[in-house]
Each structure stands twice: as C-alpha cells, then as structure tokens.
ZAMARGU-4260 file (C-alpha; in steps of 0.2 Angstrom, whole numbers, plus 5000, padded with zeros to 4 digits):
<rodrens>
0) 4643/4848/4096 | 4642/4837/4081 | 4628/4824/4080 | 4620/4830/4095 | 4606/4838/4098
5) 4608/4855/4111 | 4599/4848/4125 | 4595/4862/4140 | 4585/4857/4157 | 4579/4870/4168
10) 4575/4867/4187 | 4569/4885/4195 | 4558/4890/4209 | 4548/4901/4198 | 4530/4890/4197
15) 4519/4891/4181 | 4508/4904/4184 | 4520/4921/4179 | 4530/4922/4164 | 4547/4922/4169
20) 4550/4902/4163 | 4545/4909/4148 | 4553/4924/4144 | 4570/4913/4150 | 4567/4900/4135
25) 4561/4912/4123 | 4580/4922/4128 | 4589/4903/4125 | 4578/4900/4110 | 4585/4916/4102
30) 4603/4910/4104 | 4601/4891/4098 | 4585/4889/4089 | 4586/4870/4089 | 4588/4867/4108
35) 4578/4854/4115 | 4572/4863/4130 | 4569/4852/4145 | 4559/4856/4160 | 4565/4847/4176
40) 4552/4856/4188 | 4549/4874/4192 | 4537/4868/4207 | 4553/4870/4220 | 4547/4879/4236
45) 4553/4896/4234 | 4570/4900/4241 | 4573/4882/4242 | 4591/4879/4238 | 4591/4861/4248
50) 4577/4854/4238 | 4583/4861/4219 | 4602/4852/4225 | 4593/4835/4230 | 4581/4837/4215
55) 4595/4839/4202 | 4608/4827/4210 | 4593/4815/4208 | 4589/4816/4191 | 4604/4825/4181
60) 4614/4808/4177 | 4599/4803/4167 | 4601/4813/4154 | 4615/4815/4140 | 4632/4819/4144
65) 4629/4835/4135 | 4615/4843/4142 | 4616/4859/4151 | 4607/4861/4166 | 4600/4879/4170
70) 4598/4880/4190 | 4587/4896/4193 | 4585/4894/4212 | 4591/4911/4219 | 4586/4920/4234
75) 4603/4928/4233 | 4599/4936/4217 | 4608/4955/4216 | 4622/4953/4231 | 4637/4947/4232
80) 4635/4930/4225 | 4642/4925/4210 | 4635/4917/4194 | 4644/4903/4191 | 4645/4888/4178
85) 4653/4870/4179 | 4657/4855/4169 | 4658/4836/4171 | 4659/4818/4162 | 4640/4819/4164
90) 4636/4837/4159 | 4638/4856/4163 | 4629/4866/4172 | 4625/4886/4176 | 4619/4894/4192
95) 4621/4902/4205 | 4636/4898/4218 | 4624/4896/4233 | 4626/4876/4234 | 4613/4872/4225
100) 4625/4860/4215 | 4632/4852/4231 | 4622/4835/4226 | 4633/4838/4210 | 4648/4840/4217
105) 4651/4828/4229 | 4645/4814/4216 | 4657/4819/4202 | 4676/4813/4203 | 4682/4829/4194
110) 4674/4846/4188 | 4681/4862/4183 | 4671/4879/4187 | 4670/4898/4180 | 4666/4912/4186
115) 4652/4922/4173 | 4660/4939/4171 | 4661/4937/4154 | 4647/4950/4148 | 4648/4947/4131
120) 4638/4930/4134 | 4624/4941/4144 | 4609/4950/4138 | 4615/4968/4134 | 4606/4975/4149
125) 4603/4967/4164 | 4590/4969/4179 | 4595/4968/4200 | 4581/4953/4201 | 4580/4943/4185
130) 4598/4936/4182 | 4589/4921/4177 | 4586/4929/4161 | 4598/4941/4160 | 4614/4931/4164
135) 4610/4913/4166 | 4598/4908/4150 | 4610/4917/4137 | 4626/4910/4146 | 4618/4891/4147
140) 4612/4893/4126 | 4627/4898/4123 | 4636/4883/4130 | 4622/4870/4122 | 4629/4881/4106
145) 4646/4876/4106 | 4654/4891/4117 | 4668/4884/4129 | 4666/4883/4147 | 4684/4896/4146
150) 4676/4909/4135 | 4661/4912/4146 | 4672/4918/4162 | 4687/4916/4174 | 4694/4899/4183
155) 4686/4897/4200 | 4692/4885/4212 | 4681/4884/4227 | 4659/4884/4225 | 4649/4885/4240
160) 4644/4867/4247 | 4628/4864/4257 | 4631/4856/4274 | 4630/4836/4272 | 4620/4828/4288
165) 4629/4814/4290 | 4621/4799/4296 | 4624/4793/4314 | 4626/4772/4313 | 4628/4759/4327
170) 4625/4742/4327 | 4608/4746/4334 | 4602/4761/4323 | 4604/4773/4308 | 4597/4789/4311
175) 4596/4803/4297 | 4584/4817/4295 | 4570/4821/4280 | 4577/4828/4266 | 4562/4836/4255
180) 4542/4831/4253 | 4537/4827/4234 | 4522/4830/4228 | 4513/4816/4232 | 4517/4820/4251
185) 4529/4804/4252 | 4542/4809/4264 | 4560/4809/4256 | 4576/4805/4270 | 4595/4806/4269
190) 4595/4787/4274 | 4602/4784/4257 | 4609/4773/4247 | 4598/4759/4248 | 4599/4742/4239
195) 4590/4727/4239 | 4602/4711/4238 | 4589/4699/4241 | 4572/4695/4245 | 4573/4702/4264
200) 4590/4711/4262 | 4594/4728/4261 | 4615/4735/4260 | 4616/4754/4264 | 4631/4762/4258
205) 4629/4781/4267 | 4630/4792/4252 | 4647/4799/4254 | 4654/4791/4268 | 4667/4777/4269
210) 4666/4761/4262 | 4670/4754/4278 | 4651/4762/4284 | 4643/4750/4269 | 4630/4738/4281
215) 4615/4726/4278 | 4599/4727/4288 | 4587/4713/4289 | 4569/4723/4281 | 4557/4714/4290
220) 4564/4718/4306 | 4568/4732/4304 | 4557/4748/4312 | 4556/4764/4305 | 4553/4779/4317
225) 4549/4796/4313 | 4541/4809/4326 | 4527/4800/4332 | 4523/4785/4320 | 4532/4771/4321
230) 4532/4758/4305 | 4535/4738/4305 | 4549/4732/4291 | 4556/4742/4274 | 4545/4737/4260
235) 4547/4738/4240 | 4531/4745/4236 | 4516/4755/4242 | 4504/4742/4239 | 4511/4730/4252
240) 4503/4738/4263 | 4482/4741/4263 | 4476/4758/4256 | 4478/4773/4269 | 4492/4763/4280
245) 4507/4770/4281 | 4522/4761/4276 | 4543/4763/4276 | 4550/4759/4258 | 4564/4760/4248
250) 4562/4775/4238 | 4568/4777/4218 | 4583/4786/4223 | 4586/4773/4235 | 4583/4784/4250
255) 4573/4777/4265 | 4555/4785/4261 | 4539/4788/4273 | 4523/4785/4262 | 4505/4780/4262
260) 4497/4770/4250 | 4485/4782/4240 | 4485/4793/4255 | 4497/4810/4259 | 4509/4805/4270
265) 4516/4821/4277 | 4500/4828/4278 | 4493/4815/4290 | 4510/4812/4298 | 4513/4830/4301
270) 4532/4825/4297 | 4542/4838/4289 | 4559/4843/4282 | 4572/4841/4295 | 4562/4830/4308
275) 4573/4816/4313 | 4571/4799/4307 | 4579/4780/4314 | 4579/4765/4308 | 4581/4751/4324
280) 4589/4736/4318 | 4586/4720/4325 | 4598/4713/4336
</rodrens>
C-alpha cells in the first residue's frame, strides 16, 4: 500500500512464556521486513473464542484501516474447520472460521470473506497443531504486503457467528449476562452500549438490536444486581466510591461493568462469565 506503513496486530491465546508468538512474527517478518507488528494480547484464556471476539471487536476500530489483524485462537486447529480471511472499510483480518470475528461482523455494514486454500501464500510445510504459523502468519504478511484478499483463496459466503445474548428489556429491568473478566478482575457485561447524555443520564442503545429498543435510565436510581451483591446507582468512575467498595459503572467500551476501587472485583464477588446481571430501573 503506498504511503502506509504495513501494520499487523496479533490477538492469540498463546501467553508469553513459549515461543510460538515468536516464531509467528519471525515467519511475517520474513515476508515483509518492515511490518509494524502489533500485539493486541496473547493473555486470552486458552480455548476462549468468546473473549478473543469481544476483545478484537473492542479494540480493532482503533487502528488504521489497513491493518491486518491476526486472530490465533483455535481450539479447532487440525479438523474440519477452515482458515479463513476477511476484509472491511476498517481493516482485514485472518483466522480461523470459529466465530471469533462475530464482534466483527455484525459491526461492519459490508465484508467480503475467502476461504485460505491457496497454498502458495503457506509455509512450504505445514504441522496438524501450529496453523498459526504455518497458514495464518504467512497469509496475514502477505496481505500487509500488498497481496489481494482474491489471490489468497476462494469466495466464501457464510463464517460461523457466535450466538448473540440478547438482552431482555421492560420498563422495569434490563437483564444481560457477563461477558469476560479483564485483568484487573473488573467484571465486563453485554449491557452495552452505554452513554452518558447528561449529569444523571444514561441512553442504552442494545448493541444490535432495534432502534426502537434505544432507552434512558436515570443512574442514581438505578440498582445493579449480580448473583448476590447488589450495588446503588451506575457511576463514571472507580473512585466515586471508597477504596475496596464495589461499584456499577460505565465501562470504556460502554458496557455496564462490576468493579471495586483498587480491589478484585470477581475475585471477591465470585461472579463469573455467564452469571446473569439486572439493572432495576426506577419506576
């Protein structure tokens, strides 16, 4: 691409105490020496497709359009499923098709996909466990090198989609479900997308849903319940509440979030990924 800068990000499952992040950058590094080679996280829980989806859908639209994004969570690696990239307005990405780029997806208006069975764009020999450097790194270089989305493999017109939770909604409640647990231990929900319009008020707009769903919700009369804790009002920041409270806040990616000021929140909440969670409005 003139006048850009190849740009690959890498999101993987892998950690950072083996090799294998490695050896995949030193396999991208060998196609297009002058990548800028981005690391997203490789701290997902292993196996976690659902986390790596909400991750990337959370942080790919920061980067520039021409980034590709390298998605190495694959607890199907050596079946049936298939390696897959796809493009966007806001970037292309390679994968594997196992939903992990639901988030994706559903966000963009249009996308095109291909199957990668194009085998000149692989290493020349490939392992049953390690498509991640075998078949995804040398196909995602390529693509930050200039290769077209075409010339890597065959259309495809249908990629596996994670199931979406959709929220249930009255005039007395929302109720969603957590989503992931960051590191800090701050619980992350599908109550999302959240924004303040003034001091006290919130407009939720259901990610994906109608327009018709779009609703406001008083904060400071709100309650927030999840399992056993119950917590007073939606906030805007941790410290609005005193050190080792819990608190209910509006999260960065505007997603209803459990947290306690300098303190673990999950850990002492013993709340976890697919727990249900309500906000009671006020009547």
């Amino acid at each position: 691409m003139p006048n850009t800068s190849p740009i690959i990000s890498i999101l993987t499952d892998f950690g950072e105490r083996d090799g294998y992040v490695g050896t995949m950058k030193g396999v991208m590094l060998n196609i297009v020496p002058n990548a800028q080679l981005i690391d997203i996280s490789h701290e997902i829980q292993p196996q976690n497709i659902q986390q790596a989806a909400s991750i990337l859908a959370d942080v790919y639209t920061y980067f520039p359009s021409h980034t590709v994004h390298l998605v190495v969570v694959d607890p199907g690696v050596g079946s049936t499923r298939q390696p897959i990239a796809v493009e966007t307005h806001r970037g292309r990405f390679v994968a594997p098709d196992n939903g992990v780029l639901s988030g994706v997806i559903r966000s963009e208006e249009s996308w095109k996909a291909v199957l990668l069975n194009n085998q000149e764009y692989w290493l020349p020999t490939q392992s049953n466990t390690f498509h991640g450097r075998d078949i995804f790194s040398p196909c995602a270089a390529h693509l930050a090198n200039g290769a077209s989305l075409e010339e890597l493999g065959t259309p495809l017109d249908n990629l596996t989609m994670l199931k979406l939770v959709a929220l249930a909604i009255s005039q007395h409640a929302i109720k969603g479900e957590v989503t992931r647990i960051d590191h800090f231990g701050n619980v992350l929900t599908n109550i999302k997308v959240l924004k303040w319009i003034d001091t006290n008020t919130l407009e939720l707009t259901p990610e994906y849903d109608n327009e018709s769903q779009i609703m406001q919700i008083s904060a400071d009369k709100a309650q927030v319940t999840a399992g056993w804790h119950t917590m007073e009002g939606i906030h805007r920041t941790y410290s609005e509440v005193p050190v080792g409270n819990k608190i209910a806040l509006v999260g960065s990616g505007g997603e209803l979030e459990i947290a306690m000021n300098q303190g673990n929140a999950a850990e002492s909440t013993a709340i976890k990924v697919g727990d249900p969670v309500t906000i009671q409005l006020s009547s």
